[in-house]
C-alpha positions as CSV (number, residue, x, y, z in Angstrom):
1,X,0.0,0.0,0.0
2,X,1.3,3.9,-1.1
3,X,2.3,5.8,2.0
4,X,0.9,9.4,1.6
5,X,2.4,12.6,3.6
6,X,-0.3,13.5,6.5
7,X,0.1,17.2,5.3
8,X,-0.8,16.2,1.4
9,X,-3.6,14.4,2.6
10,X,-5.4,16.8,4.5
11,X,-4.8,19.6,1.3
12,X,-6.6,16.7,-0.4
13,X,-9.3,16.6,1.7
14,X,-9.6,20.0,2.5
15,X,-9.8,20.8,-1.6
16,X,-12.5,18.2,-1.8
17,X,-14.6,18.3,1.5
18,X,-16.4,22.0,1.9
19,X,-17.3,21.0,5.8
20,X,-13.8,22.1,7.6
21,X,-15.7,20.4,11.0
22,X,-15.7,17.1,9.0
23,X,-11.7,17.4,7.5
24,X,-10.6,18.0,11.0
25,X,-12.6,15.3,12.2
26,X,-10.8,13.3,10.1
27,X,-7.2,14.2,10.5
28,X,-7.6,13.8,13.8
29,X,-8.8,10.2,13.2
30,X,-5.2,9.5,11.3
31,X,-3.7,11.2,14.1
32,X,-4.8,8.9,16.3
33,X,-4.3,5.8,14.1
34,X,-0.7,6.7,13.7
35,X,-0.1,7.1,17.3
36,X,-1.2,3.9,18.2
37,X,0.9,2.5,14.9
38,X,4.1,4.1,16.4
39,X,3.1,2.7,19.9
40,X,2.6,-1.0,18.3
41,X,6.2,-0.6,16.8
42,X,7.4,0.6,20.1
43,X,6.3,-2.2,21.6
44,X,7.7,-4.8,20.2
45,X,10.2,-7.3,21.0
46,X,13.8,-6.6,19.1
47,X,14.6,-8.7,16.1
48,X,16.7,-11.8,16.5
49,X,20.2,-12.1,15.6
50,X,20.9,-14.8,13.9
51,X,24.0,-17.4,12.9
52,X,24.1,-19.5,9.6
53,X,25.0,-23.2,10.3
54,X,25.0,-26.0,7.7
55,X,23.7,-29.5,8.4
56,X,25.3,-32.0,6.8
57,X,23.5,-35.3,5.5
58,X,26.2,-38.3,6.5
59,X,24.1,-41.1,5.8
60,X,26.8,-43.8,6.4
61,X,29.2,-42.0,8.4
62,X,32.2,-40.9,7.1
63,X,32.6,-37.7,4.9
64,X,36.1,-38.9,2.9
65,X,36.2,-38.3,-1.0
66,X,32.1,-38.4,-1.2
67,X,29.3,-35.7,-2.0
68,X,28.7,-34.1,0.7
69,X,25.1,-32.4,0.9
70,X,23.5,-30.3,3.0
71,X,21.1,-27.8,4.0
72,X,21.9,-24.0,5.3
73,X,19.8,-22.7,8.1
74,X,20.0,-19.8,10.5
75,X,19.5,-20.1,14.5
76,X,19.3,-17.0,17.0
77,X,23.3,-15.8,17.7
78,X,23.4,-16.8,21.5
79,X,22.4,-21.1,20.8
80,X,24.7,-23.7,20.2
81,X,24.5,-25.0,16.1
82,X,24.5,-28.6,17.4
83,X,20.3,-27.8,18.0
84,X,19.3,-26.9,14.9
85,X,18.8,-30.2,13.9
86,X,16.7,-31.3,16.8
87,X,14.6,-28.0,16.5
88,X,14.3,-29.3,12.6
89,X,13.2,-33.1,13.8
90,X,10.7,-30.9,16.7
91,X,8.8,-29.1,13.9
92,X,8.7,-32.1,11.7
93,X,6.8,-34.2,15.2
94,X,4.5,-30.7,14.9
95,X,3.9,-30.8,10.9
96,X,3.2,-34.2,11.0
97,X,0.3,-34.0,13.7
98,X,-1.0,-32.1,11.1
99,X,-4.0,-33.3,8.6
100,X,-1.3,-32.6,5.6
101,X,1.2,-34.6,7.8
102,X,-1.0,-37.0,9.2
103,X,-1.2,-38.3,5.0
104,X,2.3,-37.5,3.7
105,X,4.3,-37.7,7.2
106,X,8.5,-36.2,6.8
107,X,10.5,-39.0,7.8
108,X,14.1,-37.2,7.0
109,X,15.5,-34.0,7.2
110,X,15.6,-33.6,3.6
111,X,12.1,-34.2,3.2
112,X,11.3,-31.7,6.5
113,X,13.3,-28.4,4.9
114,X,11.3,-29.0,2.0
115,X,8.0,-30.0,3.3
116,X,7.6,-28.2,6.7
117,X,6.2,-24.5,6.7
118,X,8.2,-22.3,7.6
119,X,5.5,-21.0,10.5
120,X,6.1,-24.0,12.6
121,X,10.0,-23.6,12.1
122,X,9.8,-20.0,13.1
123,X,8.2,-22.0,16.3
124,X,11.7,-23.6,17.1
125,X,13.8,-20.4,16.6
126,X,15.0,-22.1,13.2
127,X,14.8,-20.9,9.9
128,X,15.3,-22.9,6.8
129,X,17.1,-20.9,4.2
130,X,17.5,-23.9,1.5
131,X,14.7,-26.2,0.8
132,X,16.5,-28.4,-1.3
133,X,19.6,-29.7,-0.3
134,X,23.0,-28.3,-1.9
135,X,26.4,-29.2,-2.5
136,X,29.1,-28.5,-0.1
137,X,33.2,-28.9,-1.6
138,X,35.6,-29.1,0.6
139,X,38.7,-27.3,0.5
140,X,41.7,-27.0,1.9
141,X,41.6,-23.5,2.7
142,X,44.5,-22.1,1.4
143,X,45.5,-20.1,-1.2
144,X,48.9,-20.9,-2.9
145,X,51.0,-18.0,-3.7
146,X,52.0,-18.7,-7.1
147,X,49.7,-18.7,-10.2
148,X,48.3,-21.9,-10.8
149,X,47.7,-22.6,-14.3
């Protein structure tokens, strides 16, 4: 919706409304509104900060010259990254008391960051950032100092 400037809107209304009782009426309606908008703002809690994390899908175990695969998703700043994947398993358990997940229930991760709405992951303080998983390369982290052709 177009945010108009209070002052442009009562020139509108005083150019089209010939009662002046009625315009200030009005205004002092939107006044009012606005106060209460600013005191809603006021009100509420700060945003979260937030760190990425990456979960990793080791099906067997060992992560040694494979594909490793994985999902990236954010958790408020101040928790550990070794909860983000219960809170993902705790909002699948929700989604699938669910009449959607009571018929097609998640039974993996995978299929929770891509089935699960992100409402009831908001619920666990997680956020979901890739819904499909993606590709992660290792590296050795190191950059040589000569050109490498």
């Amino acid at each position: 919706m177009p945010k108009i400037d209070v002052e442009t809107l009562k020139f509108i209304l005083q150019r089209n409304e010939p009662d002046i009782r009625k315009v200030a009426e009005i205004m002092q309606e939107i006044e009012m509104e606005l106060k209460a908008e600013e005191e809603e703002k006021a009100n509420r809690p700060p945003p979260v900060k937030k760190q990425f994390s990456i979960i990793l899908a080791d099906a067997d175990g060992s992560m040694a010259d494979k594909d490793i695969t994985g999902w990236v998703v954010q958790i408020p700043e101040d928790d550990s990254v070794s909860v983000a994947p219960q809170r993902i398993i705790s909002a699948a358990y929700e989604f699938n008391t669910t009449p959607k997940g009571r018929r097609m229930p998640v039974e993996t991760i995978g299929e929770a960051c891509e089935v699960v709405t992100a409402k009831l992951f908001k619920e666990q303080n997680i956020w979901v950032k890739t819904k499909v998983p993606v590709l992660a390369v290792p590296t050795n982290n190191k950059i040589p100092t000569e050109k490498v052709d």
